[in-house]
C-alpha positions, -999 to +999 in steps of 0.1 A: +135-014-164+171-012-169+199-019-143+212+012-139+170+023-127+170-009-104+201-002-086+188+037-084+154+027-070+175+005-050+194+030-030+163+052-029+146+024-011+171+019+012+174+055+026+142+053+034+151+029+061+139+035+096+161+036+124+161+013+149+136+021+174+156+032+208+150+023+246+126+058+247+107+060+211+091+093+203+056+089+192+045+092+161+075+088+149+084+054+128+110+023+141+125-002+126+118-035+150+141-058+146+135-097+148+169-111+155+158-148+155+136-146+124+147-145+085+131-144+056+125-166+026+159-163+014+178-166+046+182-125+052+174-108+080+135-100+089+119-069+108+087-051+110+079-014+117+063+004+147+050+035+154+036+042+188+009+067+185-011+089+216-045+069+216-044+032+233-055+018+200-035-006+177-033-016+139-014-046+129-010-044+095-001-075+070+018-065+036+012-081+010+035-099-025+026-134-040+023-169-019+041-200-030+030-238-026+052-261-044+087-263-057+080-249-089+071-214-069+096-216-050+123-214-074+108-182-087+108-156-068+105-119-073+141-116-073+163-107-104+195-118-086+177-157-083+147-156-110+152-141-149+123-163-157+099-135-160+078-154-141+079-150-103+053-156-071+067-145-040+083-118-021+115-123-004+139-100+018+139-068-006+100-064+000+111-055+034+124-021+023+097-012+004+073-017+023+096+008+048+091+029+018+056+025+014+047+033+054+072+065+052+051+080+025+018+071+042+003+041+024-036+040+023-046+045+065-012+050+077-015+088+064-008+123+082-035+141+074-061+155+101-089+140+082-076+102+093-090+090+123-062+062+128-034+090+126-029+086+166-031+052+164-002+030+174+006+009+145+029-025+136+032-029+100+047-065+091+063-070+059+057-099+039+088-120+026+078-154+036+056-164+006+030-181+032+001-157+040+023-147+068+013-184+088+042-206+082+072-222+106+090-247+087+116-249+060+108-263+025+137-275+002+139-269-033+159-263-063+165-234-081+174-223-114+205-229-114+202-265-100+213-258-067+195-275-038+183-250-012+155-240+011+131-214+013+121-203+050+082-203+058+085-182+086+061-155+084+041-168+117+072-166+134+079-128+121+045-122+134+048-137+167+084-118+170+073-084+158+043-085+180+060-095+214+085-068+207+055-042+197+041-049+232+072-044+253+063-010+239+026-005+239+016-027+267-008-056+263-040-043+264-051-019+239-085-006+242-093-010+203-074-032+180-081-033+138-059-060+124-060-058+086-037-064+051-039-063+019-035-088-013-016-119+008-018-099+040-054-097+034-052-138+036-027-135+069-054-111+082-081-139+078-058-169+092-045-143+121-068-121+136-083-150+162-042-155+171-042-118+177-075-119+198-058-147+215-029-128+222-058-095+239-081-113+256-097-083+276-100-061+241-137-064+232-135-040+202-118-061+176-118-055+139-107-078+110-106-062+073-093-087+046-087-064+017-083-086-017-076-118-002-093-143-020-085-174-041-096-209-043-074-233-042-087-276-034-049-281-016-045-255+011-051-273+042-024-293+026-005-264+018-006-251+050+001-283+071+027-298+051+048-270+031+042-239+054+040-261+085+016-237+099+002-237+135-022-268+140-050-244+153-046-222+121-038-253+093-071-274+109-096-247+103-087-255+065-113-280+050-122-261+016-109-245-011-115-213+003-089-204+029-104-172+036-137-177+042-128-210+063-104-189+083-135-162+091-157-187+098-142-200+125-133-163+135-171-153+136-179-189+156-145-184+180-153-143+189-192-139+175-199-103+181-159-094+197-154-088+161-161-066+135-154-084+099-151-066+067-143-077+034-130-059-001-121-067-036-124-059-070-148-078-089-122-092-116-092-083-098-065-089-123-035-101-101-060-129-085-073-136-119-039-148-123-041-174-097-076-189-118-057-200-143-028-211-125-049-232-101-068-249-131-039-250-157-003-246-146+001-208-158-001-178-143-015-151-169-049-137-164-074-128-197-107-120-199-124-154-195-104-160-156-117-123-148-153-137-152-146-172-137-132-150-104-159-126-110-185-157-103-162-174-076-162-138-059-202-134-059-208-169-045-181-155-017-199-129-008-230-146-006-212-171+020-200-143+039-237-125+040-252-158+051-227-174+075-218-138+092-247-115+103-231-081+105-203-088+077-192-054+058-185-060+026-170-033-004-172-043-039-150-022-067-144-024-104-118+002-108-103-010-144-065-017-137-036+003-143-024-017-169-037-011-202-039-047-217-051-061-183-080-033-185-088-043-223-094-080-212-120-059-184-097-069-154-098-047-125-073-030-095-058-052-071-064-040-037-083-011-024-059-003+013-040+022-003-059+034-025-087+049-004-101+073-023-123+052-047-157+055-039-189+033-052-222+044-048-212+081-031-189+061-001-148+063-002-136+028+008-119+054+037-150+059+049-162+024+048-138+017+069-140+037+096-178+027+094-162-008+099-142-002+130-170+017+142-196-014+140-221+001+115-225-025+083-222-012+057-226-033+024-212-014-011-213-026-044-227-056-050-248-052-074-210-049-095-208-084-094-240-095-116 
């Protein structure tokens, strides 16, 4: 993509910028929230989105864009002002706008049409520009490219704790449903957060959590977590695998046992997670058809930890071949499922499993995909 494009599909971006949200917001209307004590990774400004429906329901929803855990990471992110490299791993303070972008055109639930039953819904979408699954509070120094000592600000659970205590000056604290969800690494914050949230709405009884293609195994993430993200003790503890996320909904399930709904999606050799196979077991980040079947096995013994540790889990497997045509010859699949609704395995729309989800019935879709 050429300069001229970037800086085009920069401005672009940018108009789409919500106001701030005012003393009297209209509903169903979108606000910008603004979190005047919180930054993001690269020191700018943070802010979430809300938009108060006419039904005493709320989504919180988690964006997603990359993670970092060492120093390496850190001086590479997806930014062509810091990072040429060609190689990057985390979101910083441009994500915000597009995901303003990507709520103003009505990404995956977030939609206008009469068919979609969260449409009244009020809704805080939190972008992510932390690089932590949305859970840190500390500061980790680095050096970047250029040699230049800096830091990187974990601060995506304070962005969360900010935008939600403003969302609730706004839609009171005590909604009658709540479905906290994200996709990619907001499908990991949705996993590590949800209990905060139920926490935070002790009275709400109808509680659900859908982690949409977050998933990776890693052996250091409670070290990770305590150490470089300085996360909450109560989250960082819960961490004694490799598998944040299903550690994280275990103890959800033991906290809240049937207060919550828990669903699960993914593609069954997701090609932006195949990445992290290789870079967990080799230094590099490049996926190929051999990590797409060493996820594809990590995935099924997953689910089957889900199925036997949860009673009632939803799960919804897919194997949409990805967009991109030399990920999709090495058999790799989408990444992510939220806004992309429409795909269906055996005769249900992952829309429609779902709303199945929020409205308690299990519903278990395309397993047999991983065999």
């Amino acid at each position: 993509m050429s300069i001229v494009t970037d800086k085009v599909i920069g401005i672009l971006i940018k108009l789409t910028r919500f106001s701030e949200i005012p003393n009297d917001p209209k509903r169903g209307k979108w606000y910008r929230l603004p979190l005047s004590s919180c930054v993001c990774a690269d020191g700018t400004p943070a802010h979430a989105d809300l938009r108060l429906g006419t039904e005493n329901k709320l989504m919180i929803l988690f964006f997603g864009g990359g993670v970092c855990w060492n120093a390496y990471m850190a001086a590479r992110p997806n930014s062509p002002a810091a990072n040429k490299t060609g190689e990057s791993f985390y979101a910083t303070g441009d994500s915000a706008d597009v995901a303003d972008a990507a709520v103003k055109f009505g990404f995956g639930p977030l939609n206008k049409k009469k068919t979609n039953p969260f449409r009244d819904w009020n809704v805080l979408a939190i972008p992510y520009t932390t690089g932590d699954f949305h859970c840190g509070s500390g500061d980790f120094p680095y050096t970047d490219l250029a040699g230049k000592p800096t830091v990187l600000h974990h601060h995506g659970y304070k962005i969360y704790r900010a935008a939600l205590g403003a969302a609730m000056g706004f839609i009171g604290s005590n909604p009658e449903r709540i479905l906290v969800t994200g996709f990619s690494a907001g499908g990991f914050g949705t996993a590590l957060l949800t209990d905060d949230v139920m926490r935070t709405f002790p009275q709400c009884t109808d509680v659900t959590c859908y982690v949409d293609s977050g998933f990776m195994l890693n052996p250091g993430w409670h070290q990770v977590a305590k150490e470089v993200w300085q996360a909450p003790d109560l989250i960082a503890d819960r961490l004694c695998t490799d598998n944040i996320t299903l550690d994280s909904l275990l103890a959800l399930y033991q906290n809240h046992k049937e207060r919550v709904k828990i669903g699960f999606s993914c593609s069954v050799r997701d090609a932006a997670l195949a990445e992290y196979v290789n870079y967990v077991e080799k230094d590099k980040l490049y996926a190929d058809k051999e990590s797409g079947l060493a996820f594809q096995k990590q995935l099924k013994a997953m689910c089957a930890k889900l199925q036997t540790n949860i009673p009632g889990v939803s799960l919804f497997l897919f194997d949409t071949p990805d967009e991109n045509a030399e990920k999709r010859a090495q058999g790799l699949t989408k990444h992510c499922v939220l806004g992309a609704a429409n795909i269906t395995v055996d005769g249900i729309s992952a829309a429609d499993w779902l709303w199945a989800l929020v409205c308690g019935k299990q519903t278990q879709v395309g397993l047999s995909l991983l065999d």
